[in-house]
RODREN-822748 format. One record per residue (C-alpha): residue in three letters; x, y, z. Coordinates in steps of 0.5 Angstrom, whole numbers, plus 500, padded with zeros to 3 digits. Example, Ala and Ser with C-alpha at 12.3 -4.5 7.8 and 13.67 -1.06 7.14 Angstrom:
2
ALA525491516/SER527498514/
//
This chain:
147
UNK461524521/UNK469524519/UNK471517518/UNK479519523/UNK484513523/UNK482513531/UNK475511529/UNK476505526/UNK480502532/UNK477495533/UNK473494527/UNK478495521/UNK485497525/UNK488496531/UNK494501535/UNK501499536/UNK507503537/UNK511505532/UNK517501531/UNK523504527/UNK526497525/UNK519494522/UNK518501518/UNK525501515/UNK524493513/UNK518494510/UNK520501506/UNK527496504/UNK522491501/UNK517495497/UNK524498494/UNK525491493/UNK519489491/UNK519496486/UNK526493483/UNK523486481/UNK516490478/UNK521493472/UNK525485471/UNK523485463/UNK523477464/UNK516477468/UNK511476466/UNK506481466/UNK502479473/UNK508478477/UNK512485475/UNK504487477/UNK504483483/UNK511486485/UNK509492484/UNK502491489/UNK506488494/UNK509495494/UNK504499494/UNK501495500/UNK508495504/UNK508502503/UNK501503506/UNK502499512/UNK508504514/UNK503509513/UNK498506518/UNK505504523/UNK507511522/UNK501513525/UNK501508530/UNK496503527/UNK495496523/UNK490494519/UNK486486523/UNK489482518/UNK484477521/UNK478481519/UNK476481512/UNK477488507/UNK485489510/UNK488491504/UNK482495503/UNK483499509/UNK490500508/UNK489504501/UNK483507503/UNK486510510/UNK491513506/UNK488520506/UNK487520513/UNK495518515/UNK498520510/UNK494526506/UNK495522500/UNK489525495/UNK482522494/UNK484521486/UNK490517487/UNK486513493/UNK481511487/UNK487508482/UNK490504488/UNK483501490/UNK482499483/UNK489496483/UNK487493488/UNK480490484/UNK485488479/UNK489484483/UNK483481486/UNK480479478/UNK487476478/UNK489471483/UNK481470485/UNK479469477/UNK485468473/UNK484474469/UNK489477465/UNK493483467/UNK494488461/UNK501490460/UNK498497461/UNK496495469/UNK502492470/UNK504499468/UNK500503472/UNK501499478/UNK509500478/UNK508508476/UNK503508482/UNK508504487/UNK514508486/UNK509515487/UNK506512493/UNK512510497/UNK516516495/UNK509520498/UNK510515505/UNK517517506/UNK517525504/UNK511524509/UNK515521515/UNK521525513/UNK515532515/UNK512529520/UNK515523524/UNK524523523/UNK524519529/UNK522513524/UNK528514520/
//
């Protein structure tokens, strides 16, 4: 069976309506949040920080494109965010599986105190400016009453 956005209502997502000014706000912020990723005065796990903040605004407006948002309630809802990308915004399986272990990353990090490598914090920029470029050309492609 086909895991589709609909058959997670309830268990990881819940259906809202489409809201112009959230999807904008949040779009702003993970430019903003890209912005400080590439501040040179941060620390490593900061500019990382940013930079996943980034990538999980821009996941969220994925979902709220498509009239959905994660049960932040639940458990796993970052995790939903990254791995629902294929379904609503056709973003591929590869970058998926690098998202997700950005995600991991981030949790060794705030859970554990590992260290961020300079390479990660690298890595998550790069992927939290591909992301949100895909998120807006896919609004720009399917949903303009968005913008």
């Amino acid at each position: 069976m086909t895991v589709t956005l609909k058959n997670l209502l309830g268990i990881s997502l819940d259906a809202i309506a489409p809201d112009k000014a959230l999807v904008a706000r949040l779009l702003a912020a993970a430019q903003r949040n890209i912005a400080d990723a590439q501040l040179k005065g941060l620390s490593t796990e900061n500019r990382f920080d940013a930079a996943y903040k980034a990538i999980m605004q821009s996941a969220m407006v994925a979902l709220h494109a498509n009239g959905y948002r994660t049960l932040t309630s639940k458990p796993g809802h970052h995790q939903t965010a990254i791995q629902t990308l294929p379904a609503s915004v056709g973003l591929p399986q590869a970058r998926v599986i690098v998202l997700d272990a950005l995600r991991k990353q981030r949790n060794l990090s705030d859970y554990s105190g590992d260290l961020i490598p300079d390479s990660a914090a690298a890595e998550c920029l790069a992927s939290a400016v591909d992301l949100l470029a895909h998120v807006r050309a896919w609004i720009g492609a399917h949903r303009t009453d968005l913008l």
